[in-house]
Structures are given as C-alpha cells and as structure tokens.
VOPAGU-2260 file (C-alpha; in pm, 1 decimal, decimal comma):
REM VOPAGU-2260
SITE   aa  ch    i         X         Y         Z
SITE  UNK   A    0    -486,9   -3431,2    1715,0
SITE  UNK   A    1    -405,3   -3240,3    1411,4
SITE  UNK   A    2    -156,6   -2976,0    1470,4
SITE  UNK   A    3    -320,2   -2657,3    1276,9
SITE  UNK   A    4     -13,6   -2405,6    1286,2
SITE  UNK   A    5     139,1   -2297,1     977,8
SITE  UNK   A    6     504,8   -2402,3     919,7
SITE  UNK   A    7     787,5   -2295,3     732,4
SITE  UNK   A    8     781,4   -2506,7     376,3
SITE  UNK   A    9    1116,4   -2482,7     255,5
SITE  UNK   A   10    1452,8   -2395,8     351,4
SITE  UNK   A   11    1686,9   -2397,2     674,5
SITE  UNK   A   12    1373,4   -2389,8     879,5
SITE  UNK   A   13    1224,3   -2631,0     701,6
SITE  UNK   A   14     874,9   -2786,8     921,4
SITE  UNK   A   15     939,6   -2483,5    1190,0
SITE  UNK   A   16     548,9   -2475,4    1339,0
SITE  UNK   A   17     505,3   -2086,0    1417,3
SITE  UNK   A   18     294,2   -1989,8    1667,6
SITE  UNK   A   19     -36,7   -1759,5    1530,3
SITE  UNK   A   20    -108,5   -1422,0    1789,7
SITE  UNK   A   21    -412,9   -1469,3    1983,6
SITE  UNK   A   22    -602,8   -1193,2    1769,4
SITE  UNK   A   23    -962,1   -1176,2    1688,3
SITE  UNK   A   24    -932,8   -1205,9    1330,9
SITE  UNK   A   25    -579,6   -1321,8    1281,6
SITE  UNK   A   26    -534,4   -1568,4    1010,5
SITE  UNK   A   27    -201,4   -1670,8     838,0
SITE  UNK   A   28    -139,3   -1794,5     499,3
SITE  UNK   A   29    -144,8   -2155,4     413,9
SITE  UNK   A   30      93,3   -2457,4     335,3
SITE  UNK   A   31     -30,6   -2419,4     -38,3
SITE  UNK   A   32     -58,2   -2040,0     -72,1
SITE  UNK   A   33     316,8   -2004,3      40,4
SITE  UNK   A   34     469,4   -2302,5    -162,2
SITE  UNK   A   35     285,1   -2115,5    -494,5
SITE  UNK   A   36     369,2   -1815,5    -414,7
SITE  UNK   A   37     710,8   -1839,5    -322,2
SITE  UNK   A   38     785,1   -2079,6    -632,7
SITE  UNK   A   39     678,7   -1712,1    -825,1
SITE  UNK   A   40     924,1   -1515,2    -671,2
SITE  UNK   A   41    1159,5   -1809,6    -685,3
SITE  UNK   A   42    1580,5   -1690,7    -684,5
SITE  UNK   A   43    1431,1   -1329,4    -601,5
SITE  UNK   A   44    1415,9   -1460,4    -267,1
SITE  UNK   A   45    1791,2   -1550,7    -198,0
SITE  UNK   A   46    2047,6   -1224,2     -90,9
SITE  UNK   A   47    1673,3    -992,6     -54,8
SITE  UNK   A   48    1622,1    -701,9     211,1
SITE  UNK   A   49    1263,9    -803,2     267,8
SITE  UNK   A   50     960,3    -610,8     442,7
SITE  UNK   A   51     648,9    -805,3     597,2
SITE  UNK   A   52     398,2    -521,7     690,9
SITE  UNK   A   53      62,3    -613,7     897,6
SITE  UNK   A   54     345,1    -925,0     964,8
SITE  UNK   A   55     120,5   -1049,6    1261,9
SITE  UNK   A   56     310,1   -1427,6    1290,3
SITE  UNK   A   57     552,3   -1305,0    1072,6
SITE  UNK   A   58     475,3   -1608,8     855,7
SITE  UNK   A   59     614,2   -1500,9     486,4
SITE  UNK   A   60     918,1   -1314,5     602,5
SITE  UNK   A   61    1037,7   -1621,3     772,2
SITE  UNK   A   62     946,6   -1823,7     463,1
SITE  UNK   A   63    1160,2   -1602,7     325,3
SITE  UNK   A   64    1484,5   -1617,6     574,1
SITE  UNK   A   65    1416,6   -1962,0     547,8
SITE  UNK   A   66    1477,5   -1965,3     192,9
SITE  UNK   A   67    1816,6   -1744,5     204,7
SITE  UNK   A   68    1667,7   -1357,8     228,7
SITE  UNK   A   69    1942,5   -1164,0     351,1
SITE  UNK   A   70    1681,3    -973,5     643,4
SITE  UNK   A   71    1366,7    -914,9     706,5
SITE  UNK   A   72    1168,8    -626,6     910,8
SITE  UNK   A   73     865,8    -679,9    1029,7
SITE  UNK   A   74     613,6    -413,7    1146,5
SITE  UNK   A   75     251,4    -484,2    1331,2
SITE  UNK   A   76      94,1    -191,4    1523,2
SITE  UNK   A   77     -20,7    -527,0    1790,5
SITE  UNK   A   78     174,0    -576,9    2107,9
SITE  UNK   A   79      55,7    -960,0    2070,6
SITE  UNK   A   80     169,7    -992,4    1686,7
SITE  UNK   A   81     523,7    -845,4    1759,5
SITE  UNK   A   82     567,4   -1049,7    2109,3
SITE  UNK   A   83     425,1   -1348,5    1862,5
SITE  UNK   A   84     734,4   -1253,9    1582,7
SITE  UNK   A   85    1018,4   -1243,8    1795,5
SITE  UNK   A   86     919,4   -1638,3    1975,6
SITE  UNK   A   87     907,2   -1703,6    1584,7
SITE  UNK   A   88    1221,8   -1556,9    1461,9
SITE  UNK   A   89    1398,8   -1671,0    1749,0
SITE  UNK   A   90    1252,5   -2066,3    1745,9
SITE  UNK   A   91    1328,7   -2031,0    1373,8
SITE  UNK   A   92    1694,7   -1957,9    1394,7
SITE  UNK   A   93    1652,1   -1598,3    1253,4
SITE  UNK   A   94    1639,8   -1338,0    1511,3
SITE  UNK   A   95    1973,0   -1217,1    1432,1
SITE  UNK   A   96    1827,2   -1117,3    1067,8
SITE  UNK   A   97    1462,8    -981,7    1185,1
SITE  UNK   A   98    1372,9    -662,5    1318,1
SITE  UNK   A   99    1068,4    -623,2    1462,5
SITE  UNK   A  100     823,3    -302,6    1488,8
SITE  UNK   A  101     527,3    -213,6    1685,4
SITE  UNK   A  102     434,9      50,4    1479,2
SITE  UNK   A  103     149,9      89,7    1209,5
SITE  UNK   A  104     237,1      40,7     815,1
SITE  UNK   A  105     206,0     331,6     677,7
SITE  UNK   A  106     359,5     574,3     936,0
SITE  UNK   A  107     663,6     296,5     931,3
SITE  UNK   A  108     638,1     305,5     533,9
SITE  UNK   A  109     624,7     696,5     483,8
SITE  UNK   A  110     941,7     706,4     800,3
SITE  UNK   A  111    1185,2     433,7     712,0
SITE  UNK   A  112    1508,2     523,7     500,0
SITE  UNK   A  113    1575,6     239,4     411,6
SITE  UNK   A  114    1495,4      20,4      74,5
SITE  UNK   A  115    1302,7    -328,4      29,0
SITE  UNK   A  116    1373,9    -592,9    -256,9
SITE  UNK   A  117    1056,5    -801,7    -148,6
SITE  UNK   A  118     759,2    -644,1      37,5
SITE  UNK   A  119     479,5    -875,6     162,8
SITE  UNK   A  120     124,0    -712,6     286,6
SITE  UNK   A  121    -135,5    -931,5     453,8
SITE  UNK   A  122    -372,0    -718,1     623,4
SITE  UNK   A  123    -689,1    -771,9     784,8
SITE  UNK   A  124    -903,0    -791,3     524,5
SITE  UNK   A  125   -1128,6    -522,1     690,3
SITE  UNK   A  126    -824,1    -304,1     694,2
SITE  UNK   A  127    -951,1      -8,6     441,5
SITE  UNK   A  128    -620,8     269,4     413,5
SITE  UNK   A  129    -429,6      29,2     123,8
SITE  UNK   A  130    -443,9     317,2    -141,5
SITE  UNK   A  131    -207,4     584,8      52,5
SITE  UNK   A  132      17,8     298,1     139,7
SITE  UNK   A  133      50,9     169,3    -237,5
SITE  UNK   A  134     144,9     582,5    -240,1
SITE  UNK   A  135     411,2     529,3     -62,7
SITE  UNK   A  136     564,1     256,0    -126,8
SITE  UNK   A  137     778,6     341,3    -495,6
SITE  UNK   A  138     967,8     528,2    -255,4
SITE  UNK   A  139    1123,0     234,6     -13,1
SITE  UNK   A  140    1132,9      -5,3    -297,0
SITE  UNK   A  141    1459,5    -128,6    -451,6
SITE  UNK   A  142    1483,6    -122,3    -838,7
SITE  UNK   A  143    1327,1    -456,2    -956,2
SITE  UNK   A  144    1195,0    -527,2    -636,2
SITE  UNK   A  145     831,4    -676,0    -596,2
SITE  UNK   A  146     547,9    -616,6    -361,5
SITE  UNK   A  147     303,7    -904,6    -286,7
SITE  UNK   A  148       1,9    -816,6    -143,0
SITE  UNK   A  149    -288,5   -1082,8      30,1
SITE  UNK   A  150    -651,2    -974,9      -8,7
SITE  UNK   A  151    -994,4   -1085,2     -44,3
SITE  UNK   A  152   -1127,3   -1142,3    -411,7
SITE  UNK   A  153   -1358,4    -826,6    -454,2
SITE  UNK   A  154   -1048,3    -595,8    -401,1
SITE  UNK   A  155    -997,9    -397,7    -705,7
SITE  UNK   A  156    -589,2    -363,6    -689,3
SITE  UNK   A  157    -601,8    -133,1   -1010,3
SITE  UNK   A  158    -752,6     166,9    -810,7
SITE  UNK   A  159    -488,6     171,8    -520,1
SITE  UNK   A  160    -204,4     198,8    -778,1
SITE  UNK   A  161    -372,7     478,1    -982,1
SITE  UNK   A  162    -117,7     759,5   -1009,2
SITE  UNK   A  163     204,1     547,6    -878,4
SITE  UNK   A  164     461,9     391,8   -1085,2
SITE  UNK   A  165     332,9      36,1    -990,7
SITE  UNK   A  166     197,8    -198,2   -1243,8
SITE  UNK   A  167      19,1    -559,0   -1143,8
SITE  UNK   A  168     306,0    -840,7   -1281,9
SITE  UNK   A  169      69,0   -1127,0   -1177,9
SITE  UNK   A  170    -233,8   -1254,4    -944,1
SITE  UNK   A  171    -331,9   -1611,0    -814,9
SITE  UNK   A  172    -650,9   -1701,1    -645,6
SITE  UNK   A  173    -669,9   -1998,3    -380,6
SITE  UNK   A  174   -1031,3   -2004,0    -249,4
SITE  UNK   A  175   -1107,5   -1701,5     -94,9
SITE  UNK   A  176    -719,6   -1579,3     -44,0
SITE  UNK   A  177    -551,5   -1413,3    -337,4
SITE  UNK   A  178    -243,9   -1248,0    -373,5
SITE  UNK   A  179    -137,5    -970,1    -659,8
SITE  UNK   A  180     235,7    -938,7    -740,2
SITE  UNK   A  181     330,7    -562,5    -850,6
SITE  UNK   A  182     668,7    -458,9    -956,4
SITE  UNK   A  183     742,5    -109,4   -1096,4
SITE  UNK   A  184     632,5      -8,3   -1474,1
C-alpha cells in the first residue's frame, strides 16, 4: 500500500509523514511543489519568524522549522485543522516553536502585533476574501520578508495587490497548483 501523506523533505524532520485533517476539500502541497519552492526561498528560511495562514496540516511551516525557521504560527478558523497541527508539530519535534490559532486569517492578520519574515497562504481555492487580506498584510511583514501564496491558475494576483506596497518577485506553475512569491516594492 502506498502511503499518500505528505512528508517533511528536508531538514531535522526529514521523512516526518503528517497527518492531512479530515476536511471536505483539504488538500496539501506536494513532495515536488515544496522541494521547488523552498529551494526559492532557500537561506531565507533559516533564523525566520514565519506565518502559515489557512495552515490546515500545517504542512509548509513545518517544512520550514524543519529547515531551521526560528517559529512558526499557524492560524485555521477549523477545529479539525488546528487539532491536526498540534499531532504534527508535536510528532515533528516542533511544538515548542509553533503556535497554533483557531481563528480566521484575516481577523488574526488585521489583530496580531507581531511581524513575519516568511508568510505562506494556501487557501481553499474557493476561498474568495484574498484582496483585503493582501491589504493587510504590509503591515505584519518584516522588511525583506516574502509572502508565498498557493492558488489555482486563473487567479489574477495583480488585482489583490492593487493599491499595497506589494510587488509579484516570482511565480511557478506545477499542474494545476501554482504559487506567486511577493516581497515589498
């Protein structure tokens, strides 16, 4: 039998399986998406305050504790996703690094004081209120830090970061998943 959970590519935790919440809907990023994306971001990763909004297994912020981020918080408004989180931060080693929050993004993005060098977003790809988070987000965002955000193909990233100081650094497609990199202008 094939064992169909995503892992943990790199790092202390290193072939960690993760467990996916029992969501209608849920997906999680694969083997290959990670490995590119994370050889993008590269040395950013190491000593980084990261965020992992819409976390639901928590799946990039422990790719990134696994690779030496200095925290992570992770915020899902499901009961399931953050009970799913903490079994994953704590099977992974991490849970002494990881916050978890059972709140939804944007209230948690327009309340927190505090500042992010890396900020992943994977929503549902249904989800449809992107633009006043992008609004928000200059404002929890360290100086060179980076925002990467998962989303289908036919999402036009230009329009939700009209009229903030974002600008797109770079995008990669992998089937139907993409991901677009912004960093401030």
């Amino acid at each position: 039998m094939i064992d169909n959970k995503p892992r943990i590519t790199s790092g202390s935790a290193k072939g960690k399986r993760l467990e996916v919440p029992k969501i209608d809907g849920a997906k999680s990023a694969r083997d290959v998406v990670k490995l590119a994306l994370f050889s993008i971001l590269g040395e950013k990763v190491v000593g980084a305050k990261c965020l992992d909004l819409y976390a639901g297994s928590g799946s990039f912020g422990l790719e990134a504790l696994s690779r030496g981020a200095e925290s992570c918080d992770f915020v899902d408004d499901n009961k399931i996703a953050a009970q799913t989180i903490l079994k994953n931060t704590n099977s992974c080693g991490f849970i002494e690094q990881a916050t978890v929050y059972t709140q939804d993004a944007i209230k948690f993005v327009c309340n927190t004081d505090d500042r992010y060098d890396i900020i992943f977003i994977d929503p549902f790809y249904k989800e449809g209120a992107h633009r006043f988070l992008f609004q928000n987000l200059a404002e929890i965002m360290n100086e060179k830090a980076v925002i990467v955000f998962s989303h289908p193909a036919d999402t036009n990233t230009e329009s939700l970061i009209e009229k903030t100081p974002l600008k797109v650094h770079t995008q990669r497609k992998f089937g139907n998943a993409v991901f677009t990199i912004f960093c401030m202008q």
